[in-house]
C-alpha positions as CSV (number, residue, x, y, z in Angstrom):
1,X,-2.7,-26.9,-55.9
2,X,-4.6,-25.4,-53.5
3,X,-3.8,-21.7,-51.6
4,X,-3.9,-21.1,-48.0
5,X,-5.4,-18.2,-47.8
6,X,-6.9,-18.2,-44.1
7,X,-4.5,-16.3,-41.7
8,X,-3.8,-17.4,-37.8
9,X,-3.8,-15.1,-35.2
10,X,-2.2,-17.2,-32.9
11,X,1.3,-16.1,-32.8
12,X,0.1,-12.2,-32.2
13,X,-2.1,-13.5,-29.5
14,X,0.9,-15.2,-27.9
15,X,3.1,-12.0,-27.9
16,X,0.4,-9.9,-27.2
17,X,0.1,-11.9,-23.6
18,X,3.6,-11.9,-23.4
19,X,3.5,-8.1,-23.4
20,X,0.6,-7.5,-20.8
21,X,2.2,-10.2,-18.7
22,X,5.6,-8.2,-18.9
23,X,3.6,-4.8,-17.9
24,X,1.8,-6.3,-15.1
25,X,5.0,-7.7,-14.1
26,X,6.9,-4.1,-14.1
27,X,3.6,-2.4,-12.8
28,X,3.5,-5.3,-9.5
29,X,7.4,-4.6,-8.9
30,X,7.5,-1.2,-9.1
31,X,4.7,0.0,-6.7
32,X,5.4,-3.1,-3.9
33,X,8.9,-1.1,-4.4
34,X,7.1,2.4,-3.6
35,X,5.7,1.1,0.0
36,X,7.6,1.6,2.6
37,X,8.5,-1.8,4.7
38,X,9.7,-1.0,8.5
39,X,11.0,-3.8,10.7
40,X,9.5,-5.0,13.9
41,X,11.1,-3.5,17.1
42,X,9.1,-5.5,19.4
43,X,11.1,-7.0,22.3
44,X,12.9,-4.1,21.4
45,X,15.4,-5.9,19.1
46,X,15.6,-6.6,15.5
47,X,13.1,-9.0,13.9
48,X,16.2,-11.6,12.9
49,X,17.5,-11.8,16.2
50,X,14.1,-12.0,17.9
51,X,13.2,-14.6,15.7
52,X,16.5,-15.9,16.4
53,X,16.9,-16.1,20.1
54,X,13.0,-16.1,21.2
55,X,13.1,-19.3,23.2
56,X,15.6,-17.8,25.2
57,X,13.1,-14.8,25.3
58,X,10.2,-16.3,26.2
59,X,12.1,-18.3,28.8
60,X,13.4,-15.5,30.6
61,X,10.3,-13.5,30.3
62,X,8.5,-16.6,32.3
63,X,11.1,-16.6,34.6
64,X,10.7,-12.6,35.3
65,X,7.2,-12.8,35.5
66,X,7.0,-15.5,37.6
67,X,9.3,-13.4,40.5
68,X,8.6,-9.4,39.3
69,X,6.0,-7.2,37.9
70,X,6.4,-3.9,36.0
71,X,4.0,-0.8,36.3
72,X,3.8,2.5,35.1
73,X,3.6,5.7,37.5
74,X,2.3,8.8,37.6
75,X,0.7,9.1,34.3
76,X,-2.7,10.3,32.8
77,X,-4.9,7.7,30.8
78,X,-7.6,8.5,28.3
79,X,-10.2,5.8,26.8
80,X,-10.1,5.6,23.2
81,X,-13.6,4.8,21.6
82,X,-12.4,4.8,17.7
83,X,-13.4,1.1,17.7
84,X,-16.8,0.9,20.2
85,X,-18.2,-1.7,17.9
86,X,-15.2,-4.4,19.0
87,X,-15.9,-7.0,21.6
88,X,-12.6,-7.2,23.1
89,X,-11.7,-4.7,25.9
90,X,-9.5,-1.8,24.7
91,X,-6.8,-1.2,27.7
92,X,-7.0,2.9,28.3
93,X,-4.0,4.3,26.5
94,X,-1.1,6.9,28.4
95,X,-2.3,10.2,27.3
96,X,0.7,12.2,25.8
97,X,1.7,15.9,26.3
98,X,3.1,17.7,23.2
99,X,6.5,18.7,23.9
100,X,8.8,17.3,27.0
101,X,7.4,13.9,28.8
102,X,9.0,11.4,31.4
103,X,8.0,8.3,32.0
104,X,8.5,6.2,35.4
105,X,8.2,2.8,36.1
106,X,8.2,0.7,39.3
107,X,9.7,-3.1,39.2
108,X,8.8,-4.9,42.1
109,X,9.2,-8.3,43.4
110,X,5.8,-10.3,43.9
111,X,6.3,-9.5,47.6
112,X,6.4,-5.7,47.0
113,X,10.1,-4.8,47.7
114,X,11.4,-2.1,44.9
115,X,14.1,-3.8,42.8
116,X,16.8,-1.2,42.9
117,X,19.9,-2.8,40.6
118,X,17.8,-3.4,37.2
119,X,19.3,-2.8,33.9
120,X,16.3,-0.8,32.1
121,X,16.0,0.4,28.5
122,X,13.2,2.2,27.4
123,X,11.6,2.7,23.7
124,X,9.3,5.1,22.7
125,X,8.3,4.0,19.0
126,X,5.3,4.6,16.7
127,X,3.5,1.1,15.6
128,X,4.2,1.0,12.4
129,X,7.7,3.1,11.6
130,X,10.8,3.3,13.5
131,X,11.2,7.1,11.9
132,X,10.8,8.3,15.0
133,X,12.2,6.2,17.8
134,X,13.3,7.4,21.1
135,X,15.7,4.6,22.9
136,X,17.2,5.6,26.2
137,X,20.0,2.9,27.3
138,X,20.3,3.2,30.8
139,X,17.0,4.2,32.8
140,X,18.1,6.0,35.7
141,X,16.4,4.7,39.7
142,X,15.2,8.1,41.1
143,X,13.3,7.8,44.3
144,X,12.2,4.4,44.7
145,X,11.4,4.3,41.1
146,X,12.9,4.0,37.6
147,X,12.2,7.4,35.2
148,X,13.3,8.5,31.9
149,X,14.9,11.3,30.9
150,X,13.0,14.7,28.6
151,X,11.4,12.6,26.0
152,X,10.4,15.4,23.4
153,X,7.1,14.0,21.3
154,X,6.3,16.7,18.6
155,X,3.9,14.5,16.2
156,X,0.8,13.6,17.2
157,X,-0.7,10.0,16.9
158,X,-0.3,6.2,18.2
159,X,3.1,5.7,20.5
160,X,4.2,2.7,22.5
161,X,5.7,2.7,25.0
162,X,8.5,-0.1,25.9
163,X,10.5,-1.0,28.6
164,X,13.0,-3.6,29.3
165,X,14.5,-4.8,32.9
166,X,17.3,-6.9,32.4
167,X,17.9,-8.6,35.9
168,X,20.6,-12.0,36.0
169,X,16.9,-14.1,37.0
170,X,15.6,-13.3,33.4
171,X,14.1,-10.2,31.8
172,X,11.2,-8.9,31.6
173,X,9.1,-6.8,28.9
174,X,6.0,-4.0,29.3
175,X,4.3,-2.8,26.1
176,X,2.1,0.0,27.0
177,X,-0.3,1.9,24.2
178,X,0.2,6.0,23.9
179,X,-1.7,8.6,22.1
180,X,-1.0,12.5,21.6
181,X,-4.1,14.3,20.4
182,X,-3.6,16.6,17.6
C-alpha cells in the first residue's frame, strides 16, 4: 500500500478568496455608505414625481414657452473663465452679494404685456446639495415685476437660481447659474 503524502492547497486557496471577497465586499458597502447622495430638485420637485409626471411637464413647459418668456432684472453678471479651454459658450453667471439679496423677474407675454396674476415660486439651491435651500412660495408682483423677499446667502460658491410661473396655460421654468466669491 502506497501513502499519500503530497498535500493540496486547494481548499485554503478557496477560503482564502472567500475571505478577500468578503472584505472587499464590507470595504465597497461601507464607503459608498460614507458619500453623501442628494436628490435632484430640478423642476423644483422631487426626482420621483418629476420622473413621474414629466410629460405633463414638458407639455406645459411648451405650452408656456410658446405664449411667455421669463427674465431676470436688475442684477449684476460676472464671466466665469474656470473652464477657457471648453468650446461651448459659458452663459455669464448672477454675481452674488454676501449677506441680504433679492431677485426680480419679469413674465411677459410674447407681445410684451406684463403678466400680473402668476403663481411664482422661487429656489435658491446649490448644484449638488439641498443643505442649503432657500424656497419662497408665493413671489410677490411689486411694480410691474415679480421680486423675492431678503434672501440671506452666507457661503460662498455655485447657486442656482429657479423660478417657477404657474399660469392655468401651462408653466414655465427659468434656471439661472449664481456665484458668490469668497
Amino acid at each position: 500500500m502506497e501513502k499519500n503524502n503530497k498535500k493540496t492547497y486547494w481548499p485554503h486557496m478557496i477560503l482564502g478568496f472567500l475571505a478577500v471577497g468578503l472584505t472587499l465586499s464590507y470595504w465597497t458597502v461601507k464607503s459608498a455608505s460614507s458619500l453623501p447622495v442628494q436628490e435632484s430638485n430640478q423642476y423644483m420637485m422631487k426626482y420621483q414625481m418629476a420622473d413621474i409626471t414629466m410629460n405633463d411637464i414638458l407639455k406645459g413647459k411648451q405650452a408656456f414657452d410658446a405664449a411667455y418668456t421669463i427674465a431676470i432684472q436688475d442684477v449684476e453678471t460676472m464671466v466665469m473663465t474656470d473652464n477657457v479651454n471648453s468650446k461651448r459658450p459659458q452663459p455669464d453667471v448672477v454675481k452674488l452679494h454676501k449677506g441680504i439679496n433679492h431677485f426680480s423677474y419679469l413674465v411677459t407675454k410674447k407681445d410684451g404685456t406684463v403678466v400680473k396674476n402668476a403663481n411664482v415660486s422661487f429656489l435658491l439651491t446649490q448644484p449638488h446639495s439641498r443643505k442649503h435651500d432657500m424656497f419662497i412660495e408665493k413671489v410677490a408682483f411689486q411694480e410691474g415685476k415679480y421680486t423675492t423677499g431678503d434672501v440671506n446667502i452666507e457661503d460662498p460658491g455655485r447657486y442656482t437660481l429657479q423660478l417657477k410661473v404657474a399660469l392655468p396655460e401651462g408653466t414655465g421654468y427659468s434656471s439661472i447659474a449664481a456665484y458668490l466669491k469668497p
